[in-house]
N, C-alpha and C positions, 0 to 999 in steps of 0.2 A: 789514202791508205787508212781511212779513220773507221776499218769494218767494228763488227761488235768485239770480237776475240782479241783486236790489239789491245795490249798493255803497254801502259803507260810509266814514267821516272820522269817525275817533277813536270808533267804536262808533258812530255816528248814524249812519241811514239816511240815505241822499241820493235818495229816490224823493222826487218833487218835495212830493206831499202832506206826507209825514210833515217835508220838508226846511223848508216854506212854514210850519209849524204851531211847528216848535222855535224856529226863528227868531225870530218873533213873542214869543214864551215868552222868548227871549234878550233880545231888545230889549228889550220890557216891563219887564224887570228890571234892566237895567243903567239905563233912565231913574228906578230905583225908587230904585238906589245911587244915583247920582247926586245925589241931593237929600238923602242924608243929613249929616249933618253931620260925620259922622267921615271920618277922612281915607282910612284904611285902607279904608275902605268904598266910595269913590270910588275909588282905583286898581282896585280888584276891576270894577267899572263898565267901566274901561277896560279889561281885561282880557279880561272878558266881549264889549265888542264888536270888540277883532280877533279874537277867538276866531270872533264870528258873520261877520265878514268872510269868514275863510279857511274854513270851510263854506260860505259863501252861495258863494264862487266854486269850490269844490270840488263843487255841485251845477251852477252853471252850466255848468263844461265839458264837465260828463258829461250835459247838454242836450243842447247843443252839438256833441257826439260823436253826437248822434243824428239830427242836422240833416244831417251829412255823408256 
């Protein structure tokens, strides 16, 4: 999915496929942190999901942009 027209957030595609697939990948793992017991490892959790935040709406606007 690496054509010329995808845009990119920090190296990650934002074509919704490959956008919808990491995501998922991100979440999964930060609910994986989460339950561990070390603390360090739980901040990293949270980390990981404003990181998937600001991707997830860094593909929505470029939706978005396409709507218009």
């Amino acid at each position: 999915m690496g054509d010329i027209q995808t845009k990119y957030f920090k190296g990650l595609s934002l074509h919704p496929h490959d956008a919808f697939k990491n995501l998922a990948v991100f979440i999964e793992v930060a609910g994986l942190l989460s339950a561990v017991t070390d603390e360090e490892y739980q901040e990293l959790s949270d980390v990981l999901l404003e990181f998937s935040r600001k991707y997830a709406d860094a593909a929505r606007k470029i939706e978005l942009g396409k709507l218009q």
